[in-house]
C-alpha positions in Angstrom: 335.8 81.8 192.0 334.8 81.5 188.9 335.9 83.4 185.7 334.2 84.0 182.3 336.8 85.5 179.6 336.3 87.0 176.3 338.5 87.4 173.7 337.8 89.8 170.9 339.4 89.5 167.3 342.4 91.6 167.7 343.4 89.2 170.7 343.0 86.4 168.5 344.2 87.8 165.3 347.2 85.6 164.9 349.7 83.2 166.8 351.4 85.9 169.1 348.1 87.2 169.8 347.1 83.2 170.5 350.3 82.7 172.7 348.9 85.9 174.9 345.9 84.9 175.3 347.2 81.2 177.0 349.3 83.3 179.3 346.6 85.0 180.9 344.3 82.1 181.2 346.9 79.8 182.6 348.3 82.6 184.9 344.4 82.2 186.4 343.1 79.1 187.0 339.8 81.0 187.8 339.4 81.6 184.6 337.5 78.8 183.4 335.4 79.2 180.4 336.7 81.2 177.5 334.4 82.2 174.6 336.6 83.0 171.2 335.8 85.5 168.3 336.9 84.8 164.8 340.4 86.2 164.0 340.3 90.4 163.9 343.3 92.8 161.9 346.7 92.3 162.1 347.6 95.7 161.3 345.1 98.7 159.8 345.6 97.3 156.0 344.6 93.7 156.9 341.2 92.2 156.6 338.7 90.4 159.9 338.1 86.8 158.7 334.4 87.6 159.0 334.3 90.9 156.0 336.2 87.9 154.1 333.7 85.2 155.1 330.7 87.5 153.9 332.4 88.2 150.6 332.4 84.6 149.7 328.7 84.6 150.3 328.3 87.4 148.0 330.5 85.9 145.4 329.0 83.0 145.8 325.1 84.2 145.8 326.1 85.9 142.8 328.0 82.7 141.3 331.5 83.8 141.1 334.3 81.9 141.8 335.2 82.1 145.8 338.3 80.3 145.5 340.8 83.6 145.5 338.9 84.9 148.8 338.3 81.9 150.3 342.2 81.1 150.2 342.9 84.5 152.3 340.3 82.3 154.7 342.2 79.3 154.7 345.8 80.9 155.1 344.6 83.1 158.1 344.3 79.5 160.2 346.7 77.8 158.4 349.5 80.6 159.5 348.5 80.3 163.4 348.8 76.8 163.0 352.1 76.9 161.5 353.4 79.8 163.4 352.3 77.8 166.9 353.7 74.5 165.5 350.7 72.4 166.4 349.9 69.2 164.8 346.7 70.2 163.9 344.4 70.1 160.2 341.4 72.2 159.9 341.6 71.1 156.5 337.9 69.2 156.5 336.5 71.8 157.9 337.3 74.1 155.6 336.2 72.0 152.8 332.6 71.7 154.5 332.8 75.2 154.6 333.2 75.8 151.2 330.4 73.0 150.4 328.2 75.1 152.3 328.9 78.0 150.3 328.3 76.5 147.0 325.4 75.3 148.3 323.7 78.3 149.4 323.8 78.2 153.1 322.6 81.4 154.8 324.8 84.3 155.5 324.9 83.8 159.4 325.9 80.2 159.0 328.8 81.6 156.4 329.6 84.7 159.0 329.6 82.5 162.1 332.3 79.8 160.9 335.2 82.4 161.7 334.1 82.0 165.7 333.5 78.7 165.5 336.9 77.3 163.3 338.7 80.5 166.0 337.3 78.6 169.3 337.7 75.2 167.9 341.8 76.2 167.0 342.1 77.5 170.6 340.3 75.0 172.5 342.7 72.3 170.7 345.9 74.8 171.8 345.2 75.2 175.0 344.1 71.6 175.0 340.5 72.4 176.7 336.9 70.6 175.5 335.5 72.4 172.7 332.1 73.9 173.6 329.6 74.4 170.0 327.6 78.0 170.7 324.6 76.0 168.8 324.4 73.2 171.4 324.0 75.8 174.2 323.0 79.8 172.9 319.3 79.6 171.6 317.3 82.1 169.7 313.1 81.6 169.8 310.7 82.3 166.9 311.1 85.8 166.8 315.1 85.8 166.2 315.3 87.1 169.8 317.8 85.3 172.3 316.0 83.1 174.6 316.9 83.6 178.0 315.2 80.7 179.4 316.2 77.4 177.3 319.7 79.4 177.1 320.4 79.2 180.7 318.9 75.7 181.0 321.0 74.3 178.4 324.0 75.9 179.4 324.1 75.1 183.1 323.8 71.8 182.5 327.2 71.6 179.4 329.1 74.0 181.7 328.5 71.4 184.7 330.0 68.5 182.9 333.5 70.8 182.0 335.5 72.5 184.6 337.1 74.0 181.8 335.5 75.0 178.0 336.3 77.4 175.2 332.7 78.3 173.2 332.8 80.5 169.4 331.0 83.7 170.3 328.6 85.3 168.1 326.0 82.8 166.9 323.5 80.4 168.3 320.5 78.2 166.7 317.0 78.8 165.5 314.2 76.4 166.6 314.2 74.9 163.4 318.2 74.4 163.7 319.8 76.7 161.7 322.2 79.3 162.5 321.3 82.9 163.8 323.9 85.4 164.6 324.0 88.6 166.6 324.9 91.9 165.1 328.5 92.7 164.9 330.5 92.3 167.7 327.7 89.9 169.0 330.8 87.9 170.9 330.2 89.9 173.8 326.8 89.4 174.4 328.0 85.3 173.6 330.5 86.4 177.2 327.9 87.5 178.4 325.2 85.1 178.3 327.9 82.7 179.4 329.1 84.2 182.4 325.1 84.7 183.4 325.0 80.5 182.7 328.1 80.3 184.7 326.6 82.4 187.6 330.4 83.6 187.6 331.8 85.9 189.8 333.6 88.8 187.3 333.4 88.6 183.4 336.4 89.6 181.7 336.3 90.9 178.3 339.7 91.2 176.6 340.4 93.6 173.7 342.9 95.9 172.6 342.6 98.9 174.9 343.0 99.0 178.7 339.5 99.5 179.8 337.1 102.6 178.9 338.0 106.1 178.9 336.4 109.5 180.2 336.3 110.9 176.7 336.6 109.6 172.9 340.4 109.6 172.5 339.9 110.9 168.2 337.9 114.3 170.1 340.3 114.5 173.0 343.8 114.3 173.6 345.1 111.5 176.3 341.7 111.1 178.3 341.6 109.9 181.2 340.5 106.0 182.3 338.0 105.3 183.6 338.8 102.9 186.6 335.1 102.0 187.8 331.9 102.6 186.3 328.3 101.3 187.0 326.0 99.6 184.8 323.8 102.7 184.6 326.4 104.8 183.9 327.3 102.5 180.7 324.1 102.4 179.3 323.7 106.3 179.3 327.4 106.6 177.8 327.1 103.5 175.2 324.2 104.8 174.1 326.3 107.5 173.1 328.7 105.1 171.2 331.2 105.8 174.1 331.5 102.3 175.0 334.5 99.4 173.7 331.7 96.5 174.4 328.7 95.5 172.5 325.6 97.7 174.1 323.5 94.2 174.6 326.2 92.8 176.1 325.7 94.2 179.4 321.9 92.8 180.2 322.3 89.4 180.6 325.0 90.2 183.2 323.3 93.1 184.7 320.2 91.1 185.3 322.9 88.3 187.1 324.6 91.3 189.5 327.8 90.0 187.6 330.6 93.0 187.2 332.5 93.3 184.2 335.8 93.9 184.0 337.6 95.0 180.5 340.9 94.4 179.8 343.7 94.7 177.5 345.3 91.5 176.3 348.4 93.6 175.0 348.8 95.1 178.8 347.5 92.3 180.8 348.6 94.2 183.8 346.4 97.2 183.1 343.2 96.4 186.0 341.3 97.9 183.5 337.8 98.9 184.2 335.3 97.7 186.0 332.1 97.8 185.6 329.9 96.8 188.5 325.8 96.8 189.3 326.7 99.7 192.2 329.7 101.5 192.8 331.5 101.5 195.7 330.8 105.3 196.8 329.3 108.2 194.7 331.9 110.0 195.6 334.2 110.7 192.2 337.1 113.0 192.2 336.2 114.0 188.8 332.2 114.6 189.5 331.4 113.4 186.2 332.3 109.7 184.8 332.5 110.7 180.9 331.2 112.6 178.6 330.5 110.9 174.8 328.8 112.2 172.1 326.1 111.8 168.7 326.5 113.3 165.7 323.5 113.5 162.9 321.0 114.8 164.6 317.6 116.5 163.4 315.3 118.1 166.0 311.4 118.6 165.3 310.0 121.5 167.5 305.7 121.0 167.2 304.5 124.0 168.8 300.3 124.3 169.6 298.7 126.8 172.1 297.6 124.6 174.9 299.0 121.9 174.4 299.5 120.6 178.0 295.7 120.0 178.2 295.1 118.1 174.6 294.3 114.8 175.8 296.6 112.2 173.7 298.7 114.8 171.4 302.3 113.3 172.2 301.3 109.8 171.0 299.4 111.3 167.9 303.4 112.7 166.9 304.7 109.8 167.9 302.3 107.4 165.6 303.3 109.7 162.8 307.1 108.8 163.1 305.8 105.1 163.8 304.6 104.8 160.7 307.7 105.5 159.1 309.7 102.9 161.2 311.3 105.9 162.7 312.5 106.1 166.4 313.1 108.8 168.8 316.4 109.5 170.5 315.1 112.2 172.8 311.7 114.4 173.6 312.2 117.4 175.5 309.0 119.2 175.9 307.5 122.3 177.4 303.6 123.4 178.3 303.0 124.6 174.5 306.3 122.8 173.1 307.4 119.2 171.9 310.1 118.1 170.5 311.4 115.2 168.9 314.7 114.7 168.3 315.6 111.9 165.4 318.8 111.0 163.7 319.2 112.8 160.3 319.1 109.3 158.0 316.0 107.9 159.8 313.8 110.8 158.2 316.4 111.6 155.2 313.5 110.4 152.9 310.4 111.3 154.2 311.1 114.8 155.9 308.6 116.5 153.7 305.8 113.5 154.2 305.9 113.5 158.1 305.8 117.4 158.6 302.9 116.7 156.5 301.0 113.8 158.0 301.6 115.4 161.5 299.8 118.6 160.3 296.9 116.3 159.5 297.8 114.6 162.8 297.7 117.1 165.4 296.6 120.8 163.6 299.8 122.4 165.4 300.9 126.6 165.3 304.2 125.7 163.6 306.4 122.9 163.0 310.3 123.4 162.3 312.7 121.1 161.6 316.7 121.9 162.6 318.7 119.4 161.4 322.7 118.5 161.5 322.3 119.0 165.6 324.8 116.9 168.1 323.9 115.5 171.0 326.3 115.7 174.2 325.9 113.7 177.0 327.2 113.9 180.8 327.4 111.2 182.6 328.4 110.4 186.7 326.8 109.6 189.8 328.9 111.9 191.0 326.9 114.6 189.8 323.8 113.6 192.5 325.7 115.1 195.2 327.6 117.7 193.8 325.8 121.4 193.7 326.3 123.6 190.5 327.4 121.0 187.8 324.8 122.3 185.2 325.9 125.5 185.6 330.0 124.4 184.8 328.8 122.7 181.7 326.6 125.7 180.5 329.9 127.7 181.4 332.1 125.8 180.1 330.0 125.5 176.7 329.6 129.7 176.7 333.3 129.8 177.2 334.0 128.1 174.1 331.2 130.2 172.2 329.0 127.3 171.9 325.5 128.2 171.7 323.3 125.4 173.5 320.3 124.5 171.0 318.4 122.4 174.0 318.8 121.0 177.1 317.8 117.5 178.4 318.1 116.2 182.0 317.1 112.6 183.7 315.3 111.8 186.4 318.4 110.3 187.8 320.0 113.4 188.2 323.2 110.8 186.2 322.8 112.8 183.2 322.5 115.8 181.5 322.1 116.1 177.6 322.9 119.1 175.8 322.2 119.5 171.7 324.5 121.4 169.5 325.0 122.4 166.5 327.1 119.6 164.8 330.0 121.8 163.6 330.5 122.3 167.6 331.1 118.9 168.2 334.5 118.6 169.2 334.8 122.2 170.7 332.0 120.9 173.0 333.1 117.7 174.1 336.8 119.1 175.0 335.5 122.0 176.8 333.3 119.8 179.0 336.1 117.4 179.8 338.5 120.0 180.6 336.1 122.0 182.9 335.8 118.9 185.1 339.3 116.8 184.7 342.2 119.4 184.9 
């Protein structure tokens, strides 16, 4: 069997976090290749080595001295060294670090040095090869990830080390430089290494014990989820629901490789999987989870006869096009459209796209309602299981929440229900405690 593992910052945040993360990967010699993020917060005052990274490049862009900041830098390394008593210098690197600073070097080179100093201090203390992401993770012209050269390049490095640690995070442009995900990129870096791998599981390691049925901050104590399905995610992510980078989960998806997430403060927790299909759609809950989006404005386009005008949909959509703006949702009805947008996408043009879709489409009326939420309920559950739209609109009424719109999938996984944003919470807790009691 074979093992990818992840380690996000807080499991690498200092030398007792360090000392963890050997336990688990010695108690397992499955686990084979580990990829490393830079070094996360020690406590909720403390500062991620990659916020202080980025404010060097700033002070530096703006020629300031980087010295006081770049110190905290230093110091972060220096400590796990110390505090895990290896005989170990990372003194030349900083120093080409700081080089590269002064010399302007782009902000994903400066951003990705916390990964890379992070996997090249691990690999050393758990005495593995060292693995550089730009050797293996490539990026084509377009700054997207190619798949391709990615998988070529890796299956050959990862067949000449049984073992490897690799810095999440960044890869390499065609023309050599650095290019970095967005934030929290390391676990699409897991990702695309377990695909390379062709493992079996990949474990991502953070600091809570898998995913849970509701946002913990809207409801009290929810409940775990123990097994999800890569469809399931994707509809609750979306959401912000999920404790894993939302790109993260393609490049195993496409491999049929299950994730499993784990804590690396509880390593006995199983966690939660998350596998291409479940076991049985059978779910003592009905639903999975429910997650929610704040910030919502909804534009209702209403024209007599709609249904029949050839190309009126993509004429509203080309408006909001133009503006760079996307959709999150578009319910619609025979003499009906709407378009549902978050709030700071259309913050400042509201009064220009009303406008240009007038011109557009020559509708009855067009009314904008903003400061909407979006809820969304999510389980396979809910295929085989008779009257669940009708406990979530009772549930909802119960509470006193009026329902602004509704949305179902195809699927028959979801259903989507807008709100007024002030109902948020109220919503969210009433759903979860109709269906977990």
């Amino acid at each position: 069997m074979i093992k990818v593992v992840k380690f996000g910052g807080s499991s690498l945040a200092d030398a007792n976090q360090f000392q963890k993360v050997a336990n688990i990967i010695k108690s397992d010699t499955s686990r084979r290749y580990v990829v490393a993020s830079a070094p996360g917060k020690r406590n909720p005052h403390d500062e991620k080595v990659t916020d202080l990274l980025l404010q060097c490049y700033k002070l530096a862009k703006d020629k300031r001295d980087i010295a006081p900041t770049f110190e905290k830098i230093e110091n972060r390394y220096r400590d796990i060294i110390r505090d895990l008593r290896m005989d170990y210098s990372m003194e030349d690197e900083f120093a080409g670090i700081k080089t590269a600073l002064l010399h302007h070097a782009s902000s994903d080179y400066i951003a990705s040095r916390g990964e890379y100093l992070n996997a090249k201090l691990l690999a050393h203390y758990l005495e593995l090869p060292f693995i550089d992401a730009e050797d293996c993770i490539y990026f084509d012209e377009k700054g997207q990830w190619d798949a391709e050269e990615t998988n070529r390049e890796l299956e050959e490095l990862l067949g000449m080390h049984e073992y490897a640690v690799i810095p999440g995070f960044y890869g390499v442009n065609p023309d050599g430089s650095i290019r970095t995900f967005s934030r929290g990129g390391s676990d699409i870096t897991g990702s695309i290494v377990a695909a390379g791998a062709n493992a079996d599981i990949y474990e991502n390691w953070t600091d809570v014990s898998g995913m849970l049925m509701a946002d913990p901050r809207v409801v009290e104590n929810p409940r775990p989820i123990a097994e999800i399905t890569y469809k399931e995610l994707r509809e609750l992510s979306y959401m912000g629901a999920s404790v894993m980078h939302e790109d993260a989960i393609f490049p195993v998806r496409k491999a049929q490789i299950p994730i499993n997430i784990r804590n690396t403060n509880d390593p006995a927790a199983p966690g939660t999987m998350i596998v291409p299909k479940a076991k049985s759609n059978t779910v003592d809950t009905v639903i999975t989870g429910v997650a929610g989006k704040k910030g919502i404005t909804a534009i209702h386009v209403e024209k007599e006869m709609m249904n029949s005008e050839v190309g009126f949909g993509k004429k509203v959509l080309e408006v909001l096009e133009n503006y760079n703006v996307s959709f999150e949702h578009l319910p619609s009805g025979i003499d009906t459209m709407s378009v549902l947008v978050a709030n700071k996408a259309i913050e400042e043009f509201k009064g220009a796209i009303t406008a240009d879709m007038v011109k557009k489409v020559n509708p009855d009326s067009i009314t904008l309602v903003e400061n909407l939420a979006l809820i969304a309920i999510v389980g396979r559950g809910m295929v085989n299981t008779e009257g669940t739209a009708a406990r979530v609109f009772k549930a909802l009424a119960e509470a006193n929440v009026n329902v602004r719109m509704i949305d179902q999938g195809s699927s028959e996984q979801n259903i989507i229900v807008a709100v007024d944003q002030k109902n948020y919470a109220t919503s969210i807790n009433a759903i979860y405690h109709e269906f977990v009691k």
